[in-house]
C-alpha positions in Angstrom: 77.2 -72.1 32.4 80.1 -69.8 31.3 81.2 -70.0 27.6 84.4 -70.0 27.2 86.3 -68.8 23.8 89.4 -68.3 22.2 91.5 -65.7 21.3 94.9 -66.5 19.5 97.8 -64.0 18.3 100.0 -66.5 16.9 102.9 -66.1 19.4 106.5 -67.0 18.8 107.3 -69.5 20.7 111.6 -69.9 21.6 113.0 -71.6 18.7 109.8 -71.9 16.9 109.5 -70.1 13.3 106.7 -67.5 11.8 105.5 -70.5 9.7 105.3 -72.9 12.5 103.4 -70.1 14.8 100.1 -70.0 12.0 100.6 -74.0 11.6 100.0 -73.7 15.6 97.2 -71.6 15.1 95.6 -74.1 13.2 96.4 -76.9 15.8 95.1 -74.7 18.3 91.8 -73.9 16.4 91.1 -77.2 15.6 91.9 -78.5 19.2 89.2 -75.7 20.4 86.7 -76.8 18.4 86.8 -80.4 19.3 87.0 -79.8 22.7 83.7 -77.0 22.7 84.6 -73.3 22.4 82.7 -71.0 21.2 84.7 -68.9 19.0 88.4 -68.1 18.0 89.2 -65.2 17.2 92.7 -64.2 15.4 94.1 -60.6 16.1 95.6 -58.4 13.6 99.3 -57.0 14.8 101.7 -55.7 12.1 105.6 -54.9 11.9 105.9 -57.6 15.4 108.0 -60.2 14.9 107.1 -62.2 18.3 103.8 -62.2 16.4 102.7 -64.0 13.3 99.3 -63.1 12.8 99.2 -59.1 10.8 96.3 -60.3 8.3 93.5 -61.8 10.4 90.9 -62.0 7.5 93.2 -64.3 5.2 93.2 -66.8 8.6 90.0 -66.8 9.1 88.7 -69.0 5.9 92.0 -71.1 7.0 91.0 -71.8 10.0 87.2 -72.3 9.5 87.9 -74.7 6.7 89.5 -76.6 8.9 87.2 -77.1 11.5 83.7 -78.2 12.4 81.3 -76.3 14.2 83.6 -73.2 16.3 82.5 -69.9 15.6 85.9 -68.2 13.5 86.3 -64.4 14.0 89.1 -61.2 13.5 89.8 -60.3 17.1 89.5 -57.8 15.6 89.9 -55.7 11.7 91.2 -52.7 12.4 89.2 -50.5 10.9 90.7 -47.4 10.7 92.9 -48.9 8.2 90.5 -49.9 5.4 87.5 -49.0 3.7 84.3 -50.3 5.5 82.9 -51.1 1.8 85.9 -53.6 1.7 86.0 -55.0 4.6 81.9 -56.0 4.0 82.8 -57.1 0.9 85.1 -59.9 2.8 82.6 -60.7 5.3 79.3 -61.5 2.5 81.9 -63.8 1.1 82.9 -65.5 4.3 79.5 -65.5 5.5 78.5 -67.0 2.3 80.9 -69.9 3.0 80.9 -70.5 6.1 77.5 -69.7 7.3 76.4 -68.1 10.9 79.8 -69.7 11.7 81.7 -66.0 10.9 82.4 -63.0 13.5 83.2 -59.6 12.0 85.3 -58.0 15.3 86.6 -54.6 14.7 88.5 -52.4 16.5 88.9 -48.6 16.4 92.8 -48.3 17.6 94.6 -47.8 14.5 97.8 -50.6 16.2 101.5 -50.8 16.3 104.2 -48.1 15.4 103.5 -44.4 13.8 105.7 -46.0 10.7 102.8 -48.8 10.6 99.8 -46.4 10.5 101.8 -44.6 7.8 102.7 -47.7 5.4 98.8 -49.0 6.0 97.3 -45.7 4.8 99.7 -44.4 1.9 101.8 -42.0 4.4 99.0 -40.4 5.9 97.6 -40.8 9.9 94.4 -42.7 10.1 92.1 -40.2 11.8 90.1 -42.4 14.4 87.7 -39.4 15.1 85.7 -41.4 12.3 85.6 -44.4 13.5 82.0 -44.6 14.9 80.9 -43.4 11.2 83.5 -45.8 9.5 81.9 -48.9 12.1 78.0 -47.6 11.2 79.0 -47.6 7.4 80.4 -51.1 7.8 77.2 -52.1 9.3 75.3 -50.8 6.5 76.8 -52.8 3.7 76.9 -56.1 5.9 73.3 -55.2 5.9 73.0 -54.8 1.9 72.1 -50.4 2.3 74.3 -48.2 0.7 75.1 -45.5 3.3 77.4 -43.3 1.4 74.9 -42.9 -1.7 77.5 -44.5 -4.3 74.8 -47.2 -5.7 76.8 -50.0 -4.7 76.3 -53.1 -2.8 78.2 -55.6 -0.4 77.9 -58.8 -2.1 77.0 -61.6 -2.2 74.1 -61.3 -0.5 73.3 -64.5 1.3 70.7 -65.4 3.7 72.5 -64.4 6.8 74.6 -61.4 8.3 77.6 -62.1 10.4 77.6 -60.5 13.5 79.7 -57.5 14.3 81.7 -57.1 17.2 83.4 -54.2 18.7 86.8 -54.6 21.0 88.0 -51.9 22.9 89.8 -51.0 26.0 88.0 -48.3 27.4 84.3 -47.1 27.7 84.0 -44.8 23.9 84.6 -47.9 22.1 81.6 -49.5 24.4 79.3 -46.7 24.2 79.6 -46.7 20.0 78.9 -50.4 19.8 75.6 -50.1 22.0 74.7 -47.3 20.1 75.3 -49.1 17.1 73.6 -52.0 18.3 76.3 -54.5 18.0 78.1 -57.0 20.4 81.1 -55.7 22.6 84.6 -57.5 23.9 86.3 -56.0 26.5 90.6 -57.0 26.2 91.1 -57.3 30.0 94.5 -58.4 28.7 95.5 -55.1 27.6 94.1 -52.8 29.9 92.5 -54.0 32.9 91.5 -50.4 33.8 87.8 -49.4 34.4 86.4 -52.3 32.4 83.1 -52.7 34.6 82.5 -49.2 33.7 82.8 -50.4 30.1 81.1 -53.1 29.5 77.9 -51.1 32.1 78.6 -48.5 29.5 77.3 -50.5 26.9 74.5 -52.3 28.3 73.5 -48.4 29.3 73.4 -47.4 25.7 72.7 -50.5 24.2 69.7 -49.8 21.4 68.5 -52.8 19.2 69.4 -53.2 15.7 69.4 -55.5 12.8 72.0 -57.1 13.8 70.6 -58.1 17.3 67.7 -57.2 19.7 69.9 -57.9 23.0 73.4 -57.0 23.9 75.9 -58.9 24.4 79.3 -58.8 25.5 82.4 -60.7 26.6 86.0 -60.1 28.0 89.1 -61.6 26.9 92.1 -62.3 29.3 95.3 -63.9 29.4 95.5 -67.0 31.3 98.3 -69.4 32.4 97.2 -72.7 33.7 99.1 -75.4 35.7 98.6 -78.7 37.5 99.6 -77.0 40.5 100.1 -73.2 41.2 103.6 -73.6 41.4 103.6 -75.1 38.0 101.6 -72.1 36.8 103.6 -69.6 38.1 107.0 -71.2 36.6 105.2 -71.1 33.2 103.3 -67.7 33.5 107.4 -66.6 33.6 107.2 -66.6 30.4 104.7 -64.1 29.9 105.8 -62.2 32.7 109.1 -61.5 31.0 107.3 -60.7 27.3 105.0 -57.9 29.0 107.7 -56.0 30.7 109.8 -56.1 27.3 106.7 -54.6 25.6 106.5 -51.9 28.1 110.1 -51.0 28.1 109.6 -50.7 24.4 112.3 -53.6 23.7 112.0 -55.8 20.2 111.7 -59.4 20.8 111.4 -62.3 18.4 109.9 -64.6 19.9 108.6 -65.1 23.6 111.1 -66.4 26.0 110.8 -69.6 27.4 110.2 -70.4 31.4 113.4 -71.9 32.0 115.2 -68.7 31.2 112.5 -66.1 31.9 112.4 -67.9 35.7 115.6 -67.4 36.3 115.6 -64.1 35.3 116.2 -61.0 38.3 114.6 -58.0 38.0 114.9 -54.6 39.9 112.4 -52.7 42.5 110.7 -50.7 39.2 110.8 -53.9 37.3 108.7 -56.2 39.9 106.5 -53.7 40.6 105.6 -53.4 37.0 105.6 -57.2 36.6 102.5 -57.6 39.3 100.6 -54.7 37.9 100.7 -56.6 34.4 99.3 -59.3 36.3 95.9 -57.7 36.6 95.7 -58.6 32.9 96.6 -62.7 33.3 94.8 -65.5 35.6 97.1 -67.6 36.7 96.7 -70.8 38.4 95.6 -74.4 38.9 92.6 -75.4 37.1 90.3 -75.5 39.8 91.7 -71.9 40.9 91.5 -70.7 37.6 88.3 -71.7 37.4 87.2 -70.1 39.9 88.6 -67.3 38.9 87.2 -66.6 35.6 83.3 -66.9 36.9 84.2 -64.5 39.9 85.3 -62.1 36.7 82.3 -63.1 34.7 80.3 -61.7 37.2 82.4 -58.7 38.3 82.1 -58.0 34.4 78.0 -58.9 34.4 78.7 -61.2 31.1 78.7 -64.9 30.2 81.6 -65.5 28.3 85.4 -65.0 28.3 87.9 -65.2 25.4 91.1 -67.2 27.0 94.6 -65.8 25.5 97.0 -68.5 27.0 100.1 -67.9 25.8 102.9 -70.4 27.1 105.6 -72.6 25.7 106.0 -75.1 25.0 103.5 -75.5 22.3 102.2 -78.6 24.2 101.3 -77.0 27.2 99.2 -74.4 25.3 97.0 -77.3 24.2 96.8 -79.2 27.6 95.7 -75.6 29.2 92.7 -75.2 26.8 92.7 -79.1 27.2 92.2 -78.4 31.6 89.9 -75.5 30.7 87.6 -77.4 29.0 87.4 -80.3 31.3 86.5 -78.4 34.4 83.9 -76.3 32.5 82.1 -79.4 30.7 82.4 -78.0 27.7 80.8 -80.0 25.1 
């Protein structure tokens, strides 16, 4: 049976508050885990105001304290940013809390505006040609070594080792996290480009580790689900409308509800854009959806998706995961 996940970015909603977007994160989180995900995962986006979440790893202990049994994960640290000594450092302490319950994602795109990657690393550029070194380091600490020779140690040391992750949209990210000997997500919902290559790319290269003696990997998508397609397309609008603002570089502050973005018009350029985004979003009723995310599964050779449903109003958000998780049996 397909696992199914869930990644949130604590969206904006119209009329809706930064505060009130982490309180829905927690809702969210909470409703996930009751209903049988797997994970959630919380992404790390700074300087966006239509998103709430910029500091992933202060979420996580959140969101883990306040729930059960679901996996709680970065989707994902972005490592170029911070020192990998650090970042472990965070991890043995979550791990130590929250035991074999933690995911360390990480991603080697250093995010957002060049004013971003210049406030995050004391007016300099984060050089990303170290990334796989910065990611192998990382895994050293997790794993209590001390790669760089200063005699330190990531502590505290407990019993386990959260897993690592790597996200990417394209096949070097892959082909360092098989190398590495870690688990890989493929974000379908930002590039939906070559990601069979990817994700083969990593099984190809895939050599076992501490951390694991199999690959695995997953891909996240967006996904808009409605009691009938109709309904689905009037509220994947929405998110329609917030793509096409992204790509046409326009500042938002929240994401536009469907009764406006439905009635929106757009020109010949502007459609066409608007149906190549949707190569990122499933969009449909339940059983369609369904469908739909096991034919990708298997296009992608893996066994879980991460589900990025972004729609308003809050409500419908839950009752989406809510459909998802009745046609899949989760448990």
């Amino acid at each position: 049976m397909l696992k199914l996940s869930v990644l949130d970015q604590s969206p904006l909603l119209h009329n809706h508050t930064p505060q009130e977007a982490l309180q829905q994160t927690l809702t969210l989180a909470q409703h996930a885990d009751e209903l049988g995900y797997t994970r959630f995962w919380m992404s790390e986006h700074h300087s966006t105001t239509s998103l709430a979440g910029s500091a992933p790893e202060i979420l996580v202990p959140t969101i883990a304290a306040h729930t059960k049994q679901i996996r709680v994960g970065t989707g994902g640290v972005l490592l170029p940013h911070y020192s990998p000594f650090k970042v472990a450092e965070q991890f043995r302490v979550l791990e130590a809390m929250y035991p074999n319950r933690i995911d360390l994602g990480i991603g080697r795109a250093p995010g957002g505006q060049p004013g971003v990657n210049y406030a995050l690393n004391r007016g300099q550029y984060p050089d990303t040609k170290n990334y796989p070194t910065d990611a192998g380091h990382l895994i050293d600490y997790l794993l209590g070594h001390d790669p760089q020779g200063y005699q330190v140690k990531a502590t505290p040391m407990s019993p386990t080792t959260p897993p690592v992750w790597m996200l990417g949209s394209s096949g070097s990210s892959a082909q360092v996290a098989g190398e590495l000997g870690a688990s890989y997500n493929f974000a379908q919902f930002i590039n939906p480009e070559d990601g069979r290559e990817a994700v083969e790319r990593y099984y190809d290269h895939f050599i076992p580790s501490p951390l694991q003696e199999e690959p695995y990997a997953s891909i996240a998508v967006f996904v808009v689900v409605g009691d009938t397609d109709e309904e689905a397309e009037y509220y994947a609008s929405s998110l329609d409308t917030a793509l096409l603002m992204a790509d046409q570089g326009q500042r938002r502050d929240h994401f536009p509800n469907p009764e406006e973005a439905s009635q929106m018009t757009f020109n010949h350029f502007e459609q066409k854009r608007i149906v190549e985004n949707r190569s990122r979003m499933i969009v449909g009723n339940v059983e369609s959806v369904k469908q739909q995310l096991i034919d990708l599964a298997t296009h992608y050779q893996v066994n879980e998706v991460m589900v990025n449903s972004i729609v308003a109003p809050f409500e419908q958000r839950l009752a989406a995961y809510e459909k998802l998780a009745q046609a899949f049996h989760l448990s």
